[in-house]
Structures are given as structure tokens and as C-alpha cells.
C-alpha positions as CSV (number, residue, x, y, z in Angstrom):
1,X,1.0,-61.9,33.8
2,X,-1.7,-59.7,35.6
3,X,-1.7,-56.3,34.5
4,X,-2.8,-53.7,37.3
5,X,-5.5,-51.5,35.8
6,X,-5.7,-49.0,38.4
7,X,-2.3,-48.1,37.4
8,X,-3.4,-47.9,34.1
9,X,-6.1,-46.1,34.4
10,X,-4.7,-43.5,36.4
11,X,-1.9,-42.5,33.8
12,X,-4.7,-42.0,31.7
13,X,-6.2,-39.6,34.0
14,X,-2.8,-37.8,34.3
15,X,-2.5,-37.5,30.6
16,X,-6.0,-36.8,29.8
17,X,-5.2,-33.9,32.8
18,X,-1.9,-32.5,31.2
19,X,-3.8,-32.5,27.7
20,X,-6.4,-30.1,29.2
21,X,-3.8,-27.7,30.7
22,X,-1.7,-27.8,27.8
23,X,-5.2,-26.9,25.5
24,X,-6.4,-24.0,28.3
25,X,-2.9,-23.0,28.6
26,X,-2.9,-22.7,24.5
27,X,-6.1,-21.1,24.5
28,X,-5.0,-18.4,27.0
29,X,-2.1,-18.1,24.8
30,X,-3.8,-17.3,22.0
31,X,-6.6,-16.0,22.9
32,X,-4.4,-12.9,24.2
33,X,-1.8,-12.8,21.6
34,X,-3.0,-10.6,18.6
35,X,-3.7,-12.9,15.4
36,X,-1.4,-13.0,12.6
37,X,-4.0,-12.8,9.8
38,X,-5.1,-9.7,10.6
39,X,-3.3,-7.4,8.3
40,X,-3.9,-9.6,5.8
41,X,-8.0,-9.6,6.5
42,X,-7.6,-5.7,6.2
43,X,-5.8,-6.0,2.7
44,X,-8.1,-8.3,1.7
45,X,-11.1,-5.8,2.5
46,X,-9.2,-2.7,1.3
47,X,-8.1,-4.6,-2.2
48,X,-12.0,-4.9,-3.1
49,X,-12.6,-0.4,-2.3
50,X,-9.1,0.0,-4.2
51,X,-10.8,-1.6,-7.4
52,X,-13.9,-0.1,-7.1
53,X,-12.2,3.7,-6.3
54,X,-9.8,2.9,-9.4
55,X,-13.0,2.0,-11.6
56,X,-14.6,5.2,-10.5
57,X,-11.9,7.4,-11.5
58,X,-11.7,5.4,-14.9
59,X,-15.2,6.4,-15.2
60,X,-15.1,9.8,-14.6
61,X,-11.8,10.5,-16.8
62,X,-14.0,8.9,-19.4
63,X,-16.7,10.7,-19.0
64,X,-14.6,14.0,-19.0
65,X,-12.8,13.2,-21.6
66,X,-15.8,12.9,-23.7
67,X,-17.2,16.3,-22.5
68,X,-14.4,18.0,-23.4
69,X,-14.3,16.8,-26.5
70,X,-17.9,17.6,-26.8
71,X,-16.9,21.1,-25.9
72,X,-13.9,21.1,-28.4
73,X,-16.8,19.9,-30.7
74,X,-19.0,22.9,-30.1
75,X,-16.7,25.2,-30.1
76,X,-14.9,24.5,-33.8
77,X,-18.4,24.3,-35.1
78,X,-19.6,28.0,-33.5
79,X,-16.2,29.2,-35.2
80,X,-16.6,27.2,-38.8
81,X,-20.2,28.9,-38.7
82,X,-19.1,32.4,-37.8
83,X,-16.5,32.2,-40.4
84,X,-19.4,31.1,-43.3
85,X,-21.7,34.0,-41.7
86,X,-19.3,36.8,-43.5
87,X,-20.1,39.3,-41.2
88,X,-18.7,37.9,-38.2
89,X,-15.2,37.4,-37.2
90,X,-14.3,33.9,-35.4
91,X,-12.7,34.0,-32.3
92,X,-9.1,33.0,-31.6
């Protein structure tokens, strides 16, 4: 049985044509339609700020916390030495 290669060849030309429209065709398509990873590529760049804001504001309530308990601090001890002093009233 003789097989006829131009035949054969040309439905590979065909396909390999059609393949090629179908992958331009899919680029186009794409290409133009907006991504669907992109709100997810922004929550994954805001998730790394939100962590570092949160650890800043942990900071800084630590770090007034600890100066008002240094003022507290001060303060008792300015009344607890008035009150030894005799002469002096403490304050309220």
C-alpha cells in the first residue's frame, strides 16, 4: 500500500497552521483580558506593610506604656518626698 506523503504532509501544515491561530488567538485573549491574580499580588504586598504597621504600633504602645508608668513613677515618689519633708503638703 503506497501511502501519499504530500497528503500527509499537508495536514500537517494545516494543523501546525490552526495551532498557531489558536496560540495568537489565546495570546490576544489574554493578553487584553485583565489577569486573575492580581488582587491577590496586591494582598500579598499589602499583608507584608499590615505586619510591619501592626508591629509599629505594638512598639509604640509599649514604649508609652512604659513612660507613663515612668511618669506615674515620678510622680508618687515627688508626693512620698513631700509628705516626709513636713513642711510641705502633697498634692492630690
Amino acid at each position: 500500500m503506497e501511502e501519499n506523503w504530500y497528503a500527509v504532509e499537508q495536514q500537517i501544515r494545516d494543523r501546525l497552521t490552526e495551532a498557531r491561530a489558536r496560540a495568537r488567538t489565546w495570546t490576544l485573549i489574554h493578553g487584553l483580558a485583565p489577569s486573575a491574580r492580581r488582587p491577590y499580588s496586591i494582598t500579598i504586598a499589602l499583608i507584608p506593610l499590615a505586619s510591619w504597621v501592626l508591629a509599629r504600633a505594638l512598639w509604640l504602645s509599649l514604649k508609652l506604656s512604659r513612660a507613663l508608668a515612668n511618669a506615674r513613677t515620678a510622680t508618687k515618689r515627688y508626693q512620698s518626698t513631700n509628705a516626709l519633708m513636713g513642711g510641705k503638703e502633697s498634692r492630690p
